[in-house]
Structure formats: structure tokens, C-alpha cells
N, C-alpha and C positions, 0 to 999 in steps of 0.2 A: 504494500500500500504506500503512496505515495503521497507529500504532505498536503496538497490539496485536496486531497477524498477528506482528512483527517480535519482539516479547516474547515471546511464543508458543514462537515458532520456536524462542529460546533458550533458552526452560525444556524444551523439550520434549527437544532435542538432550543439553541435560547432565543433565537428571531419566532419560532412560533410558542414559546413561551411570554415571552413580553407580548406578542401580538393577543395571543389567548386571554393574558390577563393584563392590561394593562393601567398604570395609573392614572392617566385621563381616560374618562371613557367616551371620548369625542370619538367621531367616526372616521373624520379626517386624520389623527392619531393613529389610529388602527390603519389605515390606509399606509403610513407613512411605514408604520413597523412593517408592515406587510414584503417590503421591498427586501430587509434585512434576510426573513429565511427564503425570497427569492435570490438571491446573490448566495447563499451559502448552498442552493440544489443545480447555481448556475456551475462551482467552485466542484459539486460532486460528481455531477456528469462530465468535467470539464478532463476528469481522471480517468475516463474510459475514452472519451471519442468528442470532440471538437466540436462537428457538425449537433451530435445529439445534445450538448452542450446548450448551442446558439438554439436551436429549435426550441428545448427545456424552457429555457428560461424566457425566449419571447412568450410561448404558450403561458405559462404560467403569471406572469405578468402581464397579460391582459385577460384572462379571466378574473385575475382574483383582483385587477381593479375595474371590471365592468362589473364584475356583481358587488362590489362595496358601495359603488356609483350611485347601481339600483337600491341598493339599499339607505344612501344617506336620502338618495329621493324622493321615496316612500316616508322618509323618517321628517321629511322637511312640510308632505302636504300633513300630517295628522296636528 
């Protein structure tokens, strides 16, 4: 294993620990944690294969900020 899987690993573990429970519970917050354990699955795949890497992490940064989106959305009409 090389020290990228291992960095990875770590951002990935505490970016969706802060994001899970975080001390503001703003949604824009949580939006912003969000990016941390994207960077640390960008850091894991990035130790097997390059390509699968870049794909990872666009995919997963733009779902997990379209559906925060629709959610602070929702959260703006009630």
C-alpha cells in the first residue's frame, strides 16, 4: 500500500465524520465538509488507477452537491 490509499483513508474517515456530525448545523457547512471526504476517495482511487480517480471524484462531487442543493431548497421554501 502506498501513502496515498493511506491519506485517503484518513481524510475520508474524518471528512464524513465532521460532515455527519457537525458543529454548525447550516446546510451550507455541511456542503462545504462534504468536499473534504471527496478529496480523501479522490487520494484512494488515485492509488489504483488515475483515470478511475478523475471519474470518482467528478461523480461524487456533483451528486453529493446536487442533492445538498435540493435539499437546502426545500429547506428555504418551509
Amino acid at each position: 500500500m502506498n501513502p496515498e490509499f493511506f491519506a485517503g483513508l484518513i481524510l475520508l474517515i474524518i471528512g464524513t465524520w465532521i460532515t455527519a456530525f457537525p458543529r454548525d448545523r447550516e446546510y451550507l457547512t455541511r456542503l462545504i465538509n462534504l468536499e473534504i471526504p471527496a478529496f480523501g476517495l479522490l487520494l484512494v482511487a488515485l492509488s489504483f488507477d488515475e483515470t478511475l480517480a478523475l471519474l470518482t471524484f467528478i461523480a461524487v462531487s456533483t451528486l453529493t452537491t446536487f442533492v445538498l442543493v435540493l435539499l437546502i431548497e426545500r429547506r428555504a421554501k418551509e
